[in-house]
N, CA, C and O of each residue as an XYZ file, in Angstrom:
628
protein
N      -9.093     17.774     15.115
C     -10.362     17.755     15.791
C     -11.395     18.453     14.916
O     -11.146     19.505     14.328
N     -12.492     17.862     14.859
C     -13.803     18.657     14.078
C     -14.884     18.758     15.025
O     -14.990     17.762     15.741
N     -15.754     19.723     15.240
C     -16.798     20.422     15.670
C     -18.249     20.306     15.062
O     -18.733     21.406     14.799
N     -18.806     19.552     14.866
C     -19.877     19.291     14.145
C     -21.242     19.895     14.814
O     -21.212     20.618     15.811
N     -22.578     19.466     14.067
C     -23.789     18.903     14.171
C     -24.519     17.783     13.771
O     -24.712     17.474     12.595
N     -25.023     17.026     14.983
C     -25.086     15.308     14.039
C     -26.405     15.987     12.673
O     -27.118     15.248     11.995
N     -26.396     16.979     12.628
C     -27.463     16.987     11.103
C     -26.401     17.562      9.988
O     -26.946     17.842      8.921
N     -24.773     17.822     10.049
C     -24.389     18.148      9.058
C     -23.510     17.187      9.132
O     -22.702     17.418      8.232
N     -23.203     16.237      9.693
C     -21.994     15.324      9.837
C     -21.255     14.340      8.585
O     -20.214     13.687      8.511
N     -22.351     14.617      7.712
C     -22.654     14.215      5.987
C     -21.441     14.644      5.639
O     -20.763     13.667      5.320
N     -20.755     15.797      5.534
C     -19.806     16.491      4.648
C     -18.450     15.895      4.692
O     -17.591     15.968      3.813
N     -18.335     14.963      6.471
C     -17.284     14.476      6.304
C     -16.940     13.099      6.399
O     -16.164     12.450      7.101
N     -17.736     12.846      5.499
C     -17.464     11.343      5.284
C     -17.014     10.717      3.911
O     -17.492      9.731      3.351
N     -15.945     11.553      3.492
C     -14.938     11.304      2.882
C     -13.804     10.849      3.538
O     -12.933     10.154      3.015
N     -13.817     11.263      4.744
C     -12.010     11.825      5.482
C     -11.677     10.340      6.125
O     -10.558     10.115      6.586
N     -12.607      9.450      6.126
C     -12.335      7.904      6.317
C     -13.076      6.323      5.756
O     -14.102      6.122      6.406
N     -12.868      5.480      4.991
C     -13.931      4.608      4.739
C     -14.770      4.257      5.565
O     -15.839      3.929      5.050
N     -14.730      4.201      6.480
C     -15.521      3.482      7.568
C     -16.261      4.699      8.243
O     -16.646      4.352      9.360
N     -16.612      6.068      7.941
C     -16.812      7.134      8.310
C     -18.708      6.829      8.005
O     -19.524      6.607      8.900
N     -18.948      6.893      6.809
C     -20.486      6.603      6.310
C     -20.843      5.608      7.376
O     -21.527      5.950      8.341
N     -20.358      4.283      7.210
C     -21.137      3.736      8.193
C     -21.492      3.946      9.643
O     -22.537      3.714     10.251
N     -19.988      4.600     10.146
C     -20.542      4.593     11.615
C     -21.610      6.463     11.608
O     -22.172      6.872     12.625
N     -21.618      7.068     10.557
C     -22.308      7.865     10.558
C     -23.769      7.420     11.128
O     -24.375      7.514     12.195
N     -24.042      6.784      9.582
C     -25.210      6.218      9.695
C     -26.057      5.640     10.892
O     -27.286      5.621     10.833
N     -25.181      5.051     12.249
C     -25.446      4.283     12.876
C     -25.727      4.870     13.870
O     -26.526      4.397     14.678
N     -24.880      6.540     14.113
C     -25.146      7.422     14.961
C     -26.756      8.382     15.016
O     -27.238      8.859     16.043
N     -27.360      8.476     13.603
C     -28.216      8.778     13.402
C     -29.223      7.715     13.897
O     -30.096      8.318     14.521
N     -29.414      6.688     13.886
C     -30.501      5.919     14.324
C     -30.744      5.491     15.467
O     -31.575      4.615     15.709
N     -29.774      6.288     16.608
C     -30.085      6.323     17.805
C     -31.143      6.907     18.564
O     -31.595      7.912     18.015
N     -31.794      6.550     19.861
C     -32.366      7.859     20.200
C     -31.684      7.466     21.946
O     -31.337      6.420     22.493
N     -31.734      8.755     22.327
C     -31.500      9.199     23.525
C     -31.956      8.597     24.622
O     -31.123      8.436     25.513
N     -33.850      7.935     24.955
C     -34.457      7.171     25.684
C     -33.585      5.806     25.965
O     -33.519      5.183     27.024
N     -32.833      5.473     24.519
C     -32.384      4.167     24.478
C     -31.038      3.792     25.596
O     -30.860      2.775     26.266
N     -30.116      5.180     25.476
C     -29.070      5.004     25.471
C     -28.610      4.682     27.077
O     -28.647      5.360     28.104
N     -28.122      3.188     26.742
C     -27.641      2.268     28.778
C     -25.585      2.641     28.943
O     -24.708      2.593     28.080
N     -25.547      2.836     29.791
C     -23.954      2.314     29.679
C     -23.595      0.804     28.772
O     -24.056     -0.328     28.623
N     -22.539      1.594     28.342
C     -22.291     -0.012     27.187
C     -20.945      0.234     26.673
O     -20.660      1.190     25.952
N     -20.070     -0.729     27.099
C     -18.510     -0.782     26.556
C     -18.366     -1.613     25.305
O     -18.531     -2.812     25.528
N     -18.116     -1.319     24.111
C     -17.348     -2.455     23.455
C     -18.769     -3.172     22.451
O     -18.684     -4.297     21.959
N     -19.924     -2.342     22.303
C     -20.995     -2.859     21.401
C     -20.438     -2.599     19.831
O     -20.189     -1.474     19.397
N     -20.300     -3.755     19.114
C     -19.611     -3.993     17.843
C     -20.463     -3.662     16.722
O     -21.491     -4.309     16.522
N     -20.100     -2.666     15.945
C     -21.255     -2.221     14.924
C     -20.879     -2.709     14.010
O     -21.687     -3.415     13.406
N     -19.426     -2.572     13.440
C     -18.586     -2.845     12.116
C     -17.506     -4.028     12.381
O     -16.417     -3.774     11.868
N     -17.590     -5.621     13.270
C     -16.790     -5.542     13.734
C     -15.576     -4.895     14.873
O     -15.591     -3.941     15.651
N     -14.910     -5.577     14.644
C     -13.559     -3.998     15.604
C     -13.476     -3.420     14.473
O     -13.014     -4.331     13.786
N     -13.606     -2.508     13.768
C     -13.313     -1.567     12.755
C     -14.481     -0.424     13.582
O     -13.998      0.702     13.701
N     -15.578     -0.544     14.015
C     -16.217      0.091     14.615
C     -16.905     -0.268     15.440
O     -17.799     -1.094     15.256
N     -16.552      0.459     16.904
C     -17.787     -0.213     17.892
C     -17.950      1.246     18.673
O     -17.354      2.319     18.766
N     -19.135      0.590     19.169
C     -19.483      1.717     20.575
C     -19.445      1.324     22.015
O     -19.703      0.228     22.514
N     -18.949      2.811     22.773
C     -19.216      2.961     23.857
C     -20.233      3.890     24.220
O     -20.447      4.718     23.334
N     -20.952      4.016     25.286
C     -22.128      4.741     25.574
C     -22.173      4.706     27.157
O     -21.836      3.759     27.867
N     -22.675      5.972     27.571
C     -22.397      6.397     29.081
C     -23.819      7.714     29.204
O     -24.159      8.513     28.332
N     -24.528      7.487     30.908
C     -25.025      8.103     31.134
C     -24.981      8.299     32.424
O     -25.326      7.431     33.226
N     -24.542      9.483     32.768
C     -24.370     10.209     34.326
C     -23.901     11.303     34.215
O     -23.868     12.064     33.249
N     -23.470     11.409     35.380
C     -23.364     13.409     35.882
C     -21.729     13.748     35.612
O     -20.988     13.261     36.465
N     -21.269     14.288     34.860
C     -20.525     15.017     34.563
C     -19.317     15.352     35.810
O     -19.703     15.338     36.979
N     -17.735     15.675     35.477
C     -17.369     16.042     36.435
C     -16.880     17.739     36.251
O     -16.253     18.119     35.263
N     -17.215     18.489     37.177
C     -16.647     19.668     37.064
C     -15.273     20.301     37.041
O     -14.751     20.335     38.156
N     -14.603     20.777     36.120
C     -13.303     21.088     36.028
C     -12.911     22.815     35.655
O     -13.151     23.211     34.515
N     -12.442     23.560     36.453
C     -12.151     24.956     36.211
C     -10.861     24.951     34.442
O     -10.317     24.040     33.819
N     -10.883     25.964     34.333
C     -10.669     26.013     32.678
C      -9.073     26.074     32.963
O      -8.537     26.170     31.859
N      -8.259     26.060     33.815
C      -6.299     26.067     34.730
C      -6.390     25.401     35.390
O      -5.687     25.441     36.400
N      -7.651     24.050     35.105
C      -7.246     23.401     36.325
C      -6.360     21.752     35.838
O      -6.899     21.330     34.815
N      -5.426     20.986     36.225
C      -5.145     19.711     35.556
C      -6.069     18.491     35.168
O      -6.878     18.142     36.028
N      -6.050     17.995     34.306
C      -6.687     17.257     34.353
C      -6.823     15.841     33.737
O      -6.479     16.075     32.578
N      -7.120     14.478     33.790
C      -6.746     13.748     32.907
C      -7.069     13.807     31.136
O      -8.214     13.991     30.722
N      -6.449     13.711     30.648
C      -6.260     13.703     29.278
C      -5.923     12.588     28.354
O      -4.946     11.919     28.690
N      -6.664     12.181     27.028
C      -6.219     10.712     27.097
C      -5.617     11.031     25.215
O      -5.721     12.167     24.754
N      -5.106     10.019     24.465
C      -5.297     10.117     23.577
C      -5.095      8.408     22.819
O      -4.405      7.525     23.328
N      -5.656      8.307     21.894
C      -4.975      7.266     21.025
C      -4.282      6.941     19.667
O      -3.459      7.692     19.142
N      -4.593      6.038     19.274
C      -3.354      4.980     18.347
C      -4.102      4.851     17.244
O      -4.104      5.647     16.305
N      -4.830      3.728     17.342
C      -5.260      3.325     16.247
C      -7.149      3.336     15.770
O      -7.721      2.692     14.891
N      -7.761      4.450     16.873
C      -8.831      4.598     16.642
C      -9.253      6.309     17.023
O      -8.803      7.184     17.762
N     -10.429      6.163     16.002
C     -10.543      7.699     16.401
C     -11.688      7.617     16.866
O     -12.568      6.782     16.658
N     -11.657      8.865     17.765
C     -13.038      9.141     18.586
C     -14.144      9.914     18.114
O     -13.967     11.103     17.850
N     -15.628      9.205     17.934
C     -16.888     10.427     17.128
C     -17.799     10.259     18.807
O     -18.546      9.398     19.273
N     -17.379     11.261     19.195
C     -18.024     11.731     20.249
C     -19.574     12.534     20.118
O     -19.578     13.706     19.742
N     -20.863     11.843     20.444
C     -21.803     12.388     19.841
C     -22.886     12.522     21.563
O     -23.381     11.713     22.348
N     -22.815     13.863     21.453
C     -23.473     14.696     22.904
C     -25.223     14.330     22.679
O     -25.829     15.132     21.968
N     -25.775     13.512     23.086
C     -27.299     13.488     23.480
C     -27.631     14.142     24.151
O     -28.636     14.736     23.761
N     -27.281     14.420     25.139
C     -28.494     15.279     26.721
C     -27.353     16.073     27.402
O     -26.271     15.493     27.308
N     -27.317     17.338     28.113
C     -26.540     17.816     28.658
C     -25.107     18.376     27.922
O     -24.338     17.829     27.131
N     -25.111     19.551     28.474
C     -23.705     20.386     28.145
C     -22.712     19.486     28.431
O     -22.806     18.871     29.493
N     -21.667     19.253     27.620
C     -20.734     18.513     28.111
C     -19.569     19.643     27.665
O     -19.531     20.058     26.506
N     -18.954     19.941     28.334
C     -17.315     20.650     28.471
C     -16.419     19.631     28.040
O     -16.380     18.683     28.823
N     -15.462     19.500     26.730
C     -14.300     19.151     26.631
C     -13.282     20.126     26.417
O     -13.375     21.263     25.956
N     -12.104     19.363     26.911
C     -10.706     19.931     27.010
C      -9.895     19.221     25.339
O     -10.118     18.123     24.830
N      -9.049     20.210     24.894
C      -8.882     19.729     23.922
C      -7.056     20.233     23.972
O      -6.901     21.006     24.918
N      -6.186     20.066     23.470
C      -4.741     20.477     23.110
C      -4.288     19.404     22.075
O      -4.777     18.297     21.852
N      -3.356     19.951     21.573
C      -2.708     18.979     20.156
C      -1.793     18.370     21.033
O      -1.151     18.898     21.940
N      -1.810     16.777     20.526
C      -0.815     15.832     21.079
C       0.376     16.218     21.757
O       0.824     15.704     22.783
N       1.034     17.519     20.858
C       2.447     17.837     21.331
C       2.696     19.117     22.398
O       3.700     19.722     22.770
N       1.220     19.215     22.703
C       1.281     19.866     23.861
C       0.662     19.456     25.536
O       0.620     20.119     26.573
N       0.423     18.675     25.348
C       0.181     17.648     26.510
C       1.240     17.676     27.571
O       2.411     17.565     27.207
N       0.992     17.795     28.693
C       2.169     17.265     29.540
C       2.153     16.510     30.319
O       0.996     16.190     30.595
N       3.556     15.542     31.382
C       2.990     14.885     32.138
C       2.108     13.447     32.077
O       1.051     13.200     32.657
N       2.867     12.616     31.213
C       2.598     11.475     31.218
C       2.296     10.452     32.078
O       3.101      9.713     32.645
N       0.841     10.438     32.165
C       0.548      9.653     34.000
C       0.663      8.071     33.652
O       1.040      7.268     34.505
N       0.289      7.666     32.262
C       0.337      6.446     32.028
C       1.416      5.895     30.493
O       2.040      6.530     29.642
N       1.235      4.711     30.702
C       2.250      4.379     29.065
C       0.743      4.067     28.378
O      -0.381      4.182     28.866
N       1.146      3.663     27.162
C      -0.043      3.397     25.807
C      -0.122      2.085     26.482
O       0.834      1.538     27.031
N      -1.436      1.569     26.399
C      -2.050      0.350     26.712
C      -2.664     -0.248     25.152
O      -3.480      0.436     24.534
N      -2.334     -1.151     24.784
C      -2.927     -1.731     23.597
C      -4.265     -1.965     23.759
O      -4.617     -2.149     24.924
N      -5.252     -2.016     22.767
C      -6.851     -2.461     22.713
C      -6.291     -4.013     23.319
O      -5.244     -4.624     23.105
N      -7.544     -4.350     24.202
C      -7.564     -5.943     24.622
C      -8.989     -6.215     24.300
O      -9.846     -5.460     23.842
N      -9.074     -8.060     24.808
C     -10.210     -8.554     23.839
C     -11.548     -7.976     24.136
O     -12.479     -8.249     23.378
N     -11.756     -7.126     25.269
C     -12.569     -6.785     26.138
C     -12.856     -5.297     25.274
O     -13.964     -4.906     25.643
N     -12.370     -4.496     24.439
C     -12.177     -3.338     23.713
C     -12.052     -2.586     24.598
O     -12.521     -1.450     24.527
N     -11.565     -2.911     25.374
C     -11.283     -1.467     26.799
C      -9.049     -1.203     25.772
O      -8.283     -1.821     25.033
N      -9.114     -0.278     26.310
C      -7.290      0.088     25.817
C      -7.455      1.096     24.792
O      -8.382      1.902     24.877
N      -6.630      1.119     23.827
C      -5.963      2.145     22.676
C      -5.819      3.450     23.510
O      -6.097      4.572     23.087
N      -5.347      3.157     24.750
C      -5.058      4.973     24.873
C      -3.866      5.200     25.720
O      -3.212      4.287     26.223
N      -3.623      6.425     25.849
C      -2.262      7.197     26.848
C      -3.176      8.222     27.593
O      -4.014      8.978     27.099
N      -2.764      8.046     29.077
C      -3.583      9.232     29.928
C      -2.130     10.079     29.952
O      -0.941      9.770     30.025
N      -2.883     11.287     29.853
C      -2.048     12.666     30.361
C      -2.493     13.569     31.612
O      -3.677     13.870     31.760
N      -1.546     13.966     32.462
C      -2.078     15.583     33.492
C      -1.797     16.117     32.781
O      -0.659     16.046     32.318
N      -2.776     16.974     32.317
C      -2.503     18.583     31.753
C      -3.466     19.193     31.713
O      -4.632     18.808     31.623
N      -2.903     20.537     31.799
C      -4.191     21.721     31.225
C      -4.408     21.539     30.147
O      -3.551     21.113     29.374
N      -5.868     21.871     29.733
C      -5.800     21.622     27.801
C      -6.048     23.100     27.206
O      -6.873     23.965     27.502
N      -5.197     23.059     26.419
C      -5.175     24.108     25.693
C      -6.423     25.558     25.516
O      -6.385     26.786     25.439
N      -7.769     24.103     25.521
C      -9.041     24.950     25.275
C     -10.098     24.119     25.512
O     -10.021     22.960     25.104
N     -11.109     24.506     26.118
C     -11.996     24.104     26.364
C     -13.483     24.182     25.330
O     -13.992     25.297     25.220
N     -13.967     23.324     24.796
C     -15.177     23.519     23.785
C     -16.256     23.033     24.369
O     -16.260     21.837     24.657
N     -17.522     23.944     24.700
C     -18.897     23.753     24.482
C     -19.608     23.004     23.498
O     -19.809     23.376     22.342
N     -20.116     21.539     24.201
C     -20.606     20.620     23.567
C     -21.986     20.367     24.065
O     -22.158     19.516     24.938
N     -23.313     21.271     23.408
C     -24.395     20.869     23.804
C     -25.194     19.541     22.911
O     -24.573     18.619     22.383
N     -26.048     19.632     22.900
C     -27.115     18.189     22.937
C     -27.029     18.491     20.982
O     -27.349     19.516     20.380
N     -26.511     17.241     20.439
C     -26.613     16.914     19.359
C     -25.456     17.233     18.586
O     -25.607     17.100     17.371
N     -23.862     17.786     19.153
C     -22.810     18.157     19.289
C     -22.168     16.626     18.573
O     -22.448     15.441     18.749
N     -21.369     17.215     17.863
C     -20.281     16.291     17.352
C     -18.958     16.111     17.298
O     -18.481     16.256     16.173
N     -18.131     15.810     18.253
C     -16.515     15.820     18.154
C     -16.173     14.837     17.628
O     -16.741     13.778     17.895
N     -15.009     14.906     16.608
C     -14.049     14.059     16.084
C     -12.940     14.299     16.523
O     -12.399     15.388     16.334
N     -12.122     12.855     17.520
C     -10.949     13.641     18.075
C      -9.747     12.241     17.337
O      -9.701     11.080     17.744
N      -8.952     12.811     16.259
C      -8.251     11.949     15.719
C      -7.028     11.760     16.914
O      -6.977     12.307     18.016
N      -5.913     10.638     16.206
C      -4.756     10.633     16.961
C      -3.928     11.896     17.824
O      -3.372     11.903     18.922
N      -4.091     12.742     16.978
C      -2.844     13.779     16.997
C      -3.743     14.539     18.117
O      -3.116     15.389     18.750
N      -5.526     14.324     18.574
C      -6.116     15.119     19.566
C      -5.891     14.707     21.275
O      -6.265     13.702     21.880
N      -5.452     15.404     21.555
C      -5.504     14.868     23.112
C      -6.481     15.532     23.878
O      -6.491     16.763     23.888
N      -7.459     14.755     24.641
C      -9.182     15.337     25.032
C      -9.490     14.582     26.570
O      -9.120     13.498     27.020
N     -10.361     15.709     27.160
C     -10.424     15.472     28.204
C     -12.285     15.811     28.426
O     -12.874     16.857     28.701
N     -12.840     14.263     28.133
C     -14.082     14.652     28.255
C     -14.676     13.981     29.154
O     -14.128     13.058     29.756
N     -16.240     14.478     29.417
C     -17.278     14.158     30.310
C     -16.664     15.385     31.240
O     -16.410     15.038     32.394
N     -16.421     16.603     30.949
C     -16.850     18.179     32.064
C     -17.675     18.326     31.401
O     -17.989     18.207     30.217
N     -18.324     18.847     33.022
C     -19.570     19.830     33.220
C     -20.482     19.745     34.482
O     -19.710     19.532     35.417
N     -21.111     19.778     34.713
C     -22.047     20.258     36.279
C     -23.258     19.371     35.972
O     -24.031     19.477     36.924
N     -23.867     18.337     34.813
C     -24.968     17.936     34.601
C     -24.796     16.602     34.191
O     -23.739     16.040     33.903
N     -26.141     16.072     34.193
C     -26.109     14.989     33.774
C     -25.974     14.290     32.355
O     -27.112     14.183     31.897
N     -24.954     13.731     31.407
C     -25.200     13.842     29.862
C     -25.219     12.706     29.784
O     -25.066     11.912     30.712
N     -25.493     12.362     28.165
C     -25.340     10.479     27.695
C     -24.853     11.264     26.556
O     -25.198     12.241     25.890
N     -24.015     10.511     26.615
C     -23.172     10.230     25.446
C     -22.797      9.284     24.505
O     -22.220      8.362     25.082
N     -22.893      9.056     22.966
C     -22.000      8.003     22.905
C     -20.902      8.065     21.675
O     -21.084      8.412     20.508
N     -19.898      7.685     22.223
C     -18.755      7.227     21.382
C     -18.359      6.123     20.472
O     -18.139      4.941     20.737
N     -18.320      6.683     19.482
C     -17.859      5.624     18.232
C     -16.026      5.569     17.962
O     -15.306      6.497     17.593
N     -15.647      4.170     18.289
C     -14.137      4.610     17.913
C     -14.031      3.827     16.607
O     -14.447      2.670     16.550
N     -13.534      4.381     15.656
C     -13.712      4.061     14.036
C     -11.945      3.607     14.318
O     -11.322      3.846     15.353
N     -11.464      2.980     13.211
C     -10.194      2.321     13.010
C      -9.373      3.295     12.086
O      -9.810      3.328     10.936
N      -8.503      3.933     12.281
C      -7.845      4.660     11.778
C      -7.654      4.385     10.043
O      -6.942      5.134      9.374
């Protein structure tokens, strides 16, 4: 998992080919714009977005909660508006397997495994916040008490 700022997010775009571009693409957003949207294709399936705007759900820091992780895409979670609370633990501490792995379908909904668990730790994600949550991250986002937009880039491993 990496912790960014979308103004330093430059440094790591070595750590995948397809990293520059969906960089790039995150920067030319603005916030006014951003509608709910599943499955908008930037790079092909090598990169697309999802994008979400509403109210947050509240979760105490012992409390269970769903947890997801995936396969073959990684998550650039990029915070526009509102505190967003994620839950974070390494894959091999997850517990409580609520679902099996669902493959990506043509619809780009799938690549993931839900988990119940507590997560390890909880990270403060305000407005312009950058998470990278590779395979090995298991994350439990959209906490918090407010309203955020968000959007997610899942890049191809």
């Amino acid at each position: 998992m990496i912790l960014t700022h979308i103004d330093t997010i430059d440094q790591y775009k070595a750590l995948n080919p397809l990293f520059p571009k969906a960089f790039e693409s995150l920067k030319d957003l603005k916030c006014e714009d951003i509608k709910n949207v599943n499955g908008e294709l930037i790079e092909g399936q090598k990169i697309f977005l999802n994008a979400s705007r509403g109210l947050a759900v509240p979760k105490g820091i012992d409390e269970f909660c769903i947890m997801e992780t995936h396969r073959k895409y990684i998550d650039i979670q990029y915070v526009m508006k509102g505190q967003n609370k994620m839950g974070w633990s390494p894959l091999h501490g997850v517990l409580n397997k609520s679902e099996g792995y669902k493959e990506l379908n043509a619809d780009l909904s799938g690549d993931c495994e839900f988990y119940n668990s507590v997560p390890q730790t909880w990270i403060e994600t305000p407005p312009g916040s950058i998470v990278i949550f590779f395979p090995e991250d298991a994350h439990a986002p959209l906490n918090g008490e407010e309203e955020i937009v968000k959007v997610v880039l899942k890049v191809e491993v």
